[in-house]
C-alpha positions as CSV (number, residue, x, y, z in Angstrom):
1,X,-63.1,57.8,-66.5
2,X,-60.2,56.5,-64.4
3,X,-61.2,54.8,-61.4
4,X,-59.9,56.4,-58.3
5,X,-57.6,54.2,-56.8
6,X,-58.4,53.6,-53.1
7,X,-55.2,51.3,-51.9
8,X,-54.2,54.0,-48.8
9,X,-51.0,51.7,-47.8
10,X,-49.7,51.8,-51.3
11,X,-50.5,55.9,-52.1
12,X,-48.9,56.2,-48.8
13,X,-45.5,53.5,-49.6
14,X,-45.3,55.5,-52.8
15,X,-45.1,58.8,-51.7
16,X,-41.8,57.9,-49.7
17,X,-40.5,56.4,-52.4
18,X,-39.9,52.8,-50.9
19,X,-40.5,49.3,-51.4
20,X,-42.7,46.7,-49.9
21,X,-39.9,45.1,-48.7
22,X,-38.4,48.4,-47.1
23,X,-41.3,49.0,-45.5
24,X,-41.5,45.6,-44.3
25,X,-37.8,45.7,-42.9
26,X,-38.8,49.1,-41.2
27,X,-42.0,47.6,-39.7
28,X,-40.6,44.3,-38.9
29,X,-43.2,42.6,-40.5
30,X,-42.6,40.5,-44.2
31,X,-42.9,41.7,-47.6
32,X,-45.8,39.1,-48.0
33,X,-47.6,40.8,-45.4
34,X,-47.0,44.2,-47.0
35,X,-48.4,42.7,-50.3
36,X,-52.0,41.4,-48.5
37,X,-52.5,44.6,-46.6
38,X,-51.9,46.5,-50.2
39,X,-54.1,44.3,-52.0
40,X,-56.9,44.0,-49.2
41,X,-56.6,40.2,-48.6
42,X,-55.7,40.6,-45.0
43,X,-55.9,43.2,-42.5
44,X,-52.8,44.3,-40.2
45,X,-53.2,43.9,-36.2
46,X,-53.4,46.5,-34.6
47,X,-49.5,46.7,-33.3
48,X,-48.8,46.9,-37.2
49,X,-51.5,49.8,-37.2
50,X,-49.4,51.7,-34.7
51,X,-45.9,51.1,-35.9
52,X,-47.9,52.3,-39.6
53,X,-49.0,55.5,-38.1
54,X,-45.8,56.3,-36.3
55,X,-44.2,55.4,-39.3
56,X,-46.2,57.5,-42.0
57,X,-47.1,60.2,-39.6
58,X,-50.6,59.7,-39.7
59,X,-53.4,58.7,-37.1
60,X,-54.6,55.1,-36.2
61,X,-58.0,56.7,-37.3
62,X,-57.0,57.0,-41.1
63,X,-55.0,54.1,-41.2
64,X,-57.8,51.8,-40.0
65,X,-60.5,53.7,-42.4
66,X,-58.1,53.3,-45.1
67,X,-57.9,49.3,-44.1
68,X,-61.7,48.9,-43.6
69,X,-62.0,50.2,-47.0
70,X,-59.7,48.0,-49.0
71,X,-60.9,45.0,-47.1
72,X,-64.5,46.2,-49.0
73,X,-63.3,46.3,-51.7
74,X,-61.1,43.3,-51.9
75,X,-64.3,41.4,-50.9
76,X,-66.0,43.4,-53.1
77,X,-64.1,42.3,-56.3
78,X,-63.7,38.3,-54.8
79,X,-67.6,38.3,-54.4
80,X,-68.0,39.0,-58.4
81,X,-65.4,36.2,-59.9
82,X,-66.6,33.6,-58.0
């Protein structure tokens, strides 16, 4: 069985058919940034959040469930290698 993949930010990047450094440029933010929100290792603020939603078309709501999520998971797989 496949495991489903839960990374919002990068489903969402995908769909528009962009990079992480496009979105970065469009969100004024750096690629680096893009990469630890993607991978769960950080959290965006919440002015990201906004510019995210505005961006994507999507609420604040989904965005920060999505967020809470990966940051779960993320912790989730740090917790088992160390």
């Amino acid at each position: 069985m496949r495991k489903k993949d839960n990374n919002m930010l990068k489903n969402l990047r995908q769909q528009k058919r962009i990079t992480q450094f496009e979105l970065a440029e469009a969100l004024n933010i750096s690629q680096t940034s893009v990469s630890k929100y993607e991978r769960g290792a950080t959290q965006p603020d919440l002015e990201v959040i906004i510019s995210m939603s505005d961006y994507f078309g999507i609420s604040v709501d989904e965005l920060v469930r999505g967020f809470c999520k990966q940051r779960e998971d993320y912790l989730s797989r740090q917790s088992r290698t160390q």
